[in-house]
SEGUBA-189231 format. One line per field, with one value per residue (C-alpha): residue number from 1; z negated, x negated, y negated. Coordinates in steps of 0.1 Angstrom, whole numbers, plus 5000, padded with zeros to 4 digits. Layout:
BEGIN
k <- [NUM,...]
w <- [Z,...]
u <- [X,...]
v <- [Y,...]
//
This chain:
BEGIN
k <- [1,2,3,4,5,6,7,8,9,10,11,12,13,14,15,16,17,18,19,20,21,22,23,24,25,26,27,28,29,30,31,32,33,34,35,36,37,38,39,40,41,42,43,44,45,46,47,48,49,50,51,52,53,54,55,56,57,58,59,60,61,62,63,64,65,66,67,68,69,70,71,72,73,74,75,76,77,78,79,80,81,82,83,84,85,86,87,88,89,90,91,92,93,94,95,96,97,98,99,100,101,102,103,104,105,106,107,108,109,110,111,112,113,114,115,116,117,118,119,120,121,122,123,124,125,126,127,128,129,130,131,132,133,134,135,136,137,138,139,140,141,142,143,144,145,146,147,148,149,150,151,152,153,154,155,156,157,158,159,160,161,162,163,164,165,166,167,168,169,170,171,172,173,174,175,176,177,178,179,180,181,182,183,184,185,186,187,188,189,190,191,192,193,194,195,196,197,198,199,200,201,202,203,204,205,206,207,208,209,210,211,212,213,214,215,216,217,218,219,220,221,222,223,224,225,226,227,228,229,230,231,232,233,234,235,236,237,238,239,240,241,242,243,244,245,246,247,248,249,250,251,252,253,254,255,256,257,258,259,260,261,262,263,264,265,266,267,268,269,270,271,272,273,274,275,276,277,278,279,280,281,282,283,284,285,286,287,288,289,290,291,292,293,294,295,296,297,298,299,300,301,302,303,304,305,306,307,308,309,310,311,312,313,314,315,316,317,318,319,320,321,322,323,324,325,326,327,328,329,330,331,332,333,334,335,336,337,338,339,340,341,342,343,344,345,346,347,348,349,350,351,352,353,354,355,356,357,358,359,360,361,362,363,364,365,366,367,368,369,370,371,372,373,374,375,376,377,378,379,380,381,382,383,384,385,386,387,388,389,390,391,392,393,394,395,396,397,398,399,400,401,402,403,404,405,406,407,408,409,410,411,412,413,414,415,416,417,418,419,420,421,422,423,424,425,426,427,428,429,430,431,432,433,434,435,436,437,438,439,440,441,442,443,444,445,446,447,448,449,450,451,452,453,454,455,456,457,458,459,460,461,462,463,464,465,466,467,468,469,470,471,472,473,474,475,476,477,478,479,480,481,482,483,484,485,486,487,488,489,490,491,492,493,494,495,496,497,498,499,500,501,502,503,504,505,506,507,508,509,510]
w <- [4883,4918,4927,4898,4898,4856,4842,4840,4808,4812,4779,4784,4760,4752,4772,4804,4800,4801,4829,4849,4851,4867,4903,4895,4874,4905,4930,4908,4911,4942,4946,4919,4900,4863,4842,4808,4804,4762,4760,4732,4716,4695,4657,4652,4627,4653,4678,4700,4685,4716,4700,4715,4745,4732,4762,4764,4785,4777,4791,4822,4828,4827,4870,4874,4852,4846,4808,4784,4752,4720,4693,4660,4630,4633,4623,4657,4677,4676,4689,4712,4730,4736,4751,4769,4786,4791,4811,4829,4840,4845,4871,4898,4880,4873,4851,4812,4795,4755,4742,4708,4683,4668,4629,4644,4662,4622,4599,4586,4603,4583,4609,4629,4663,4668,4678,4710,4728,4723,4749,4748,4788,4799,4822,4849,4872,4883,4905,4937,4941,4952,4976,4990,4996,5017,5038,5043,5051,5079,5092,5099,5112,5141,5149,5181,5180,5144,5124,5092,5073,5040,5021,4992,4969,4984,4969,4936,4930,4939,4963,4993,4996,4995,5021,5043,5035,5043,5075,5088,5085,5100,5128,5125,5135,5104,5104,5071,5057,5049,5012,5029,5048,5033,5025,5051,5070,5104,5126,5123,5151,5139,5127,5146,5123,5109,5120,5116,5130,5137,5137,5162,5199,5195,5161,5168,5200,5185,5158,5185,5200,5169,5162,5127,5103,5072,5045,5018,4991,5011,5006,5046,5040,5068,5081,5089,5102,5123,5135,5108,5135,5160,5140,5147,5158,5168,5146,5114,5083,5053,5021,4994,4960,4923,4924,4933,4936,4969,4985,5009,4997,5032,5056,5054,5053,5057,5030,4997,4975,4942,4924,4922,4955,4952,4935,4962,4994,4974,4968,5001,5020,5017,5026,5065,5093,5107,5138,5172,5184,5218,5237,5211,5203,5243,5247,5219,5238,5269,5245,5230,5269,5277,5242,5253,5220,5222,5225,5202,5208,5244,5242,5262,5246,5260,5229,5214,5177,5172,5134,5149,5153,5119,5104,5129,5126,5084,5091,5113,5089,5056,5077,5066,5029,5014,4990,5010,4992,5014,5014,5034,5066,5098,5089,5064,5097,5116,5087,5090,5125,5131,5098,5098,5061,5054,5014,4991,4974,4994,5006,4981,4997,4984,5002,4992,4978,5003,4979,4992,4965,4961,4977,4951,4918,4924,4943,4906,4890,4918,4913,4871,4878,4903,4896,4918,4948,4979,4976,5005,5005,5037,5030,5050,5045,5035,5008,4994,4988,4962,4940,4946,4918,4908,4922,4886,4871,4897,4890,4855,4849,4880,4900,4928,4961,4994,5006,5043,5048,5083,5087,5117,5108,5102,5082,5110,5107,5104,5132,5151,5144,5155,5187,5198,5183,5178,5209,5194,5167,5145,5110,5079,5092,5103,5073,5060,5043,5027,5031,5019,5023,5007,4980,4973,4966,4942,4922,4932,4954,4983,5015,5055,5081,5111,5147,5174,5179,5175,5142,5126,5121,5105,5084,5073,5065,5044,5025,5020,5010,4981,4948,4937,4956,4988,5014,5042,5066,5101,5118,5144,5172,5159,5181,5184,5178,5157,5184,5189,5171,5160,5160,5124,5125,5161,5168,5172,5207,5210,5205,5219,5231,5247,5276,5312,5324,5293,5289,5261,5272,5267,5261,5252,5224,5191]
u <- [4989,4991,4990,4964,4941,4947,4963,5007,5025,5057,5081,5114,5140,5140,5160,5172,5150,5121,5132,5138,5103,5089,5091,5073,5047,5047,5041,5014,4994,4993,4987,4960,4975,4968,4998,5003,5041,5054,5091,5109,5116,5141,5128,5103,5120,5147,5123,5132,5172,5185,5192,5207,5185,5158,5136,5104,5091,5057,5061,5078,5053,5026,5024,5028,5006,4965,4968,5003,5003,5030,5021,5036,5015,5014,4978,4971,4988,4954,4933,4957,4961,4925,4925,4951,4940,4905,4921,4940,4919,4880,4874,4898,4930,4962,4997,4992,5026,5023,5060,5069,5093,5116,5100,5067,5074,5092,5061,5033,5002,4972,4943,4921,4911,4881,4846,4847,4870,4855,4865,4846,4844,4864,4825,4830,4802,4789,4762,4756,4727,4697,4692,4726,4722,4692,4715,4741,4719,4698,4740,4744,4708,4712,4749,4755,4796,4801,4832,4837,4872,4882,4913,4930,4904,4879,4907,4913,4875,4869,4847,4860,4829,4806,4818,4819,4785,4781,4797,4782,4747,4759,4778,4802,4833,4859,4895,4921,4946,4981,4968,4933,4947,4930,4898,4880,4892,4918,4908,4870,4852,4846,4885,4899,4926,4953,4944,4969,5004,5019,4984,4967,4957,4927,4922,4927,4910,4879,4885,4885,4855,4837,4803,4806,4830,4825,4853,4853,4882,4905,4917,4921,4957,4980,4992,4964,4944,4967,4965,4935,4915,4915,4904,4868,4860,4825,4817,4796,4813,4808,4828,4824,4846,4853,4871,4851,4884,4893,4862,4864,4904,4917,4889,4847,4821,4788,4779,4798,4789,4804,4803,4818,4825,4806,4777,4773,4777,4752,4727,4731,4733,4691,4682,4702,4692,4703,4725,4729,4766,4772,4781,4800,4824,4822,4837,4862,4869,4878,4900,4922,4924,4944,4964,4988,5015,5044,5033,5058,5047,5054,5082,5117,5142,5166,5191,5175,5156,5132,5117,5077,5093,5101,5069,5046,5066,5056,5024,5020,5038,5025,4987,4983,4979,5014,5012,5038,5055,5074,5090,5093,5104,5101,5098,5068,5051,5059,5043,5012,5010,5019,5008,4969,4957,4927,4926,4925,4957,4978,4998,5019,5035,5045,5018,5015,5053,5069,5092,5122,5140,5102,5099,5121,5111,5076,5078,5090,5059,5041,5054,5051,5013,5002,5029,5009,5010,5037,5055,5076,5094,5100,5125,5146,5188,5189,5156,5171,5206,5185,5175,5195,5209,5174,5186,5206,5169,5152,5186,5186,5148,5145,5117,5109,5104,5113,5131,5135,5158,5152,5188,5192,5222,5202,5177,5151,5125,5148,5165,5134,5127,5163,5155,5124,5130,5164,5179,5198,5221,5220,5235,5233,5210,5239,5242,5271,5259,5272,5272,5239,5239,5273,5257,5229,5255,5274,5242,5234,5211,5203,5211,5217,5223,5201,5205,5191,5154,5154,5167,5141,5111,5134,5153,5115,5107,5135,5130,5091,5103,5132,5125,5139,5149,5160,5174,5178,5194,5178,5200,5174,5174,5195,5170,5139,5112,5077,5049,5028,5037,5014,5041,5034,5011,5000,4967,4957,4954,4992,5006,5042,5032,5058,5078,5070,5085,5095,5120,5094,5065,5032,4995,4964,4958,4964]
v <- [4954,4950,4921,4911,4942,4941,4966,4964,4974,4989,4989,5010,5026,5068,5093,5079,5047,5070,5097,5065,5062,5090,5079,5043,5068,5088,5062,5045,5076,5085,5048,5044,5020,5012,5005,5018,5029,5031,5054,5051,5089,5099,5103,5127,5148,5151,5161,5198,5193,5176,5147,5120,5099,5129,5139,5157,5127,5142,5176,5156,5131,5151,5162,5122,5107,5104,5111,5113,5109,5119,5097,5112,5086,5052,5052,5066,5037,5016,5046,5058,5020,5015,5048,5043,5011,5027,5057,5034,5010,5033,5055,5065,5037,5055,5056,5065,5075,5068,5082,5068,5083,5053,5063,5061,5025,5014,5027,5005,5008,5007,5014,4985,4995,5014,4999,5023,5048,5079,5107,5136,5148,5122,5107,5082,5085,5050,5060,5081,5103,5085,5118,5120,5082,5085,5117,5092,5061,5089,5095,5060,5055,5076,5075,5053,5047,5047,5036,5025,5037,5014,5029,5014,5024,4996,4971,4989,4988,4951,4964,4943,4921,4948,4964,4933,4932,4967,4964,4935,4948,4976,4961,4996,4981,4986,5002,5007,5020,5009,5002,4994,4962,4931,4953,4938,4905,4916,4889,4897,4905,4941,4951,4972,4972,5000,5035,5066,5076,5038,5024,5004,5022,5011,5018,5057,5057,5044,5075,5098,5085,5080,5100,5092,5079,5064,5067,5043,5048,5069,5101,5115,5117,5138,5098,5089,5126,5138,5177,5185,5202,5177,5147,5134,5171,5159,5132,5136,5127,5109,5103,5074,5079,5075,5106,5143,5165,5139,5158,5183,5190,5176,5168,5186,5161,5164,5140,5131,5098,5095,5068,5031,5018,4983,5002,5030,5002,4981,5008,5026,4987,4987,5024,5015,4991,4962,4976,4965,4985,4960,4991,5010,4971,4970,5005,4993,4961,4981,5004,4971,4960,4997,4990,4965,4952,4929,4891,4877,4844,4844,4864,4845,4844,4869,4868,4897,4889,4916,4920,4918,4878,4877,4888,4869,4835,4847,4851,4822,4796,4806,4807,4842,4829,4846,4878,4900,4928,4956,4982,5014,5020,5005,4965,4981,4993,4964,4945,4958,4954,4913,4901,4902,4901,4885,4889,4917,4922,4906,4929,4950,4980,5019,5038,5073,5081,5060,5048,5030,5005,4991,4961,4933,4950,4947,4912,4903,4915,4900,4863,4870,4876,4850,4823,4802,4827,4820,4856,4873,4901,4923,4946,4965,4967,5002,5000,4961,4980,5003,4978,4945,4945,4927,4896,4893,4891,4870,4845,4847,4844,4815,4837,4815,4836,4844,4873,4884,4910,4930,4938,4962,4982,5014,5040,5025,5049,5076,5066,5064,5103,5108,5092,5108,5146,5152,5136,5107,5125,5099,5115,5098,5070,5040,5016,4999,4971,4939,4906,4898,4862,4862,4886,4857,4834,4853,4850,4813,4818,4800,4819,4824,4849,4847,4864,4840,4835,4794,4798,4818,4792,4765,4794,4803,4767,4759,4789,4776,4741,4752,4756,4792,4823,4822,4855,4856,4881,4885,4904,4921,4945,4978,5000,4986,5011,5010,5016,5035,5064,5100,5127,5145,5173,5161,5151,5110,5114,5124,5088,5081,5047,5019,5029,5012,4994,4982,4947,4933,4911,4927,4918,4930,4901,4921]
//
């Protein structure tokens, strides 16, 4: 569903098959993701006897789900599929759990599918109001340091090109999300890229600084606001969404556009002018000079491999054309920051769960979809050990991708709080982990360990030029750090930024 934008089917057994659900259903949600999940259930007659694998999977799902359904006649399967897909897949996307009792799944259906889904009050509103449009477009029209904020939605929608569009008529320079990256190309002239606690410096100065900013698809979430009443305090604010109950629940705005994203950038596009923001990208210029990153291309090699190598020799040797799937943690973060996405769904990540064990499940699903597609996994060792046991399916069912493990011996982001707020205690967060290269051969899979800096572009190349899975273990820096970094609850202009001196190369490039 990710990676394709088309709605994923899910097909799992009753009782623990279904329970075993509930955090993907979770993290599709919060993630706006459509996939349409059938549980097996015990027979109906059987139903409210604890019978055995029975589980009210309905009652369960219902917190993490956009609609459940407990189908008790076969005749309803038709009706209750295209419902199902329509729920799924209109309006703000999201899970559907259909749970079906074993007699239900055996019985002869004799219904066709309807002509229509009928759903009384169930109204997807397409459109914005022509009068809040002409509030929004008089906003823009006056605001001299604008900024325009693209969440994950702007992807969901298809509404990437519009908003390039949008933007470019504009001239407000553009920042994302996590789930936003890829909504609007990172090495245009008007990305500012990733905004929010291990965003870009510039990217949350420009927030600060802002008079207005513009948010497309995004819900204002605490990662990327910050202390609630510091953020933008004296910038006007506008919100574009499919879904009413995101307004005004974390941030005020002045104006609210609901509608389809494409349709509200496209109708609102006319009503503004052609800008002219040379001193606000000036200003923003002079902000990326004071927001100095690691130049990992010029980087020496001192013996150290740090994982921001890893992902920019990725980024620089598939030309920025792979689909990367992550997972969480601090090689998800460093992700973000050194591989510059210039498509829409290419990069597949757990945003708003932050659910660890994500990365090689859905790199599978990834590679099933877009079989054509050069898939990566970044991964770090303590997410890959909670669901490596996937490498039995990618074997057995010959998946061909690439897995890069960034091995650095810890919970890394855990760590990292450790390190800053707790004075270095570091309980519960050093790993033991396998042998993972040895781990890839017990399945038959081609594999290395890598630890020195000259060996990681022809590790990366090999792994390009084989046919079938290949992992490989970079053992990386065991406390390198993800900066900068927004304490939580702290405002944006509280980032912990790189120490100074600091033994890594630095430059105002990225």
């Amino acid at each position: 569903a990710r990676a394709t934008g088309q709605p994923g089917v899910v097909l799992v057994t009753s009782g623990p098959g279904a329970t075993n659900t509930i955090t993907g259903l979770l993290t599709a949600q919060m993630d706006s993701v459509p996939i349409i999940v059938l549980t097996g259930q015990t027979i109906s007659p059987m139903l409210g006897k604890d019978a055995f694998q029975e589980a009210d999977v309905f009652g369960i799902s219902i917190p993490v789900v956009k609609h459940s359904y407990l189908v008790k006649d076969a005749d309803d399967i038709p009706r209750v599929m295209m419902e199902a897909f329509h729920i799924a897949d209109s309006g703000r996307k999201g899970p559907v759990l259909v749970d079906l009792p074993k007699d239900v799944t055996s019985a002869e259906c004799r219904k066709d599918f309807p002509e229509r889904v009928y759903l009384p009050g169930y109204n997807v509103r397409s459109k914005a109001d022509p009068a809040t449009l002409e509030e929004a477009a008089r906003l823009i029209r006056k605001s001299r340091r604008p900024l325009l904020y693209l969440g994950g939605g702007t992807i969901a929608s298809g509404a990437h090109e519009a908003a390039k569009a949008f933007a470019e008529k504009t001239q407000m320079p553009v920042t994302n999300t996590l789930l936003g990256k890829g909504a609007f190309p990172e090495q245009h002239r008007l990305s500012v890229g990733m905004l929010g606690m291990h965003g870009t410096a510039y990217a949350n100065k420009a927030v600060v600084g802002c008079d207005l900013i513009m948010c497309v698809g995004a819900r204002w979430d605490d990662r990327i606001t910050g202390k609630l009443e510091a953020f933008c305090p004296d910038a006007e604010k506008i919100h574009v969404d499919i879904d009413p109950a995101e307004f005004n629940k974390n941030v005020l705005v002045d104006v609210t556009l609901a509608g389809d994203l494409s349709s509200v950038l496209t109708d609102l596009r006319p009503r503004v002018e052609r800008g002219d923001r040379t001193d606000w990208m000036a200003t923003i210029g002079e902000m990326k000079g004071d927001s100095a990153v690691r130049d990992v291309q010029n980087l020496p090699d001192t013996g150290h491999l740090y994982a921001a190598h890893v992902i920019n020799d990725i980024w620089r040797l598939t030309d920025g054309k792979a689909v990367v799937v992550t997972d969480v943690g601090q090689h998800q973060m460093w992700e973000a920051q050194y591989y510059h996405h210039q498509e829409p769904r290419s990069l597949i990540t757990s945003g708003g769960l932050g659910t660890m064990g994500f990365a090689l499940p859905a790199a599978i699903g990834a590679k099933l979809a877009r079989a054509d597609a050069e898939v990566w996994v970044v991964v770090g060792d303590g997410g890959f050990q909670m669901t490596m046991c996937e490498l039995a399916t990618i074997a057995q069912e010959k998946i061909n991708l690439n897995i890069a493990i960034i091995n650095n011996g810890y919970l890394g982001m855990v760590r990292q709080w450790q390190e800053f707020f707790y004075e270095r205690r570091y309980a519960a967060t050093p790993l033991l982990s396998p042998d993972f290269a040895k781990l890839a051969e017990a399945f038959d899979l081609r594999s290395a360990s890598v630890s020195r800096r000259a060996d990681v572009e022809p590790m990366i190349e090999m792994a390009r030029s084989e046919v079938g899975a290949v992992v490989l273990d970079f053992q990386v820096d065991q406390e390198d750090t993800v900066y900068p970094m927004v304490p939580a609850g702290a405002d944006l202009d509280a980032m912990i930024r790189r120490p100074s001196p600091s033994p890594i190369v630095e430059t105002a490039d990225d």
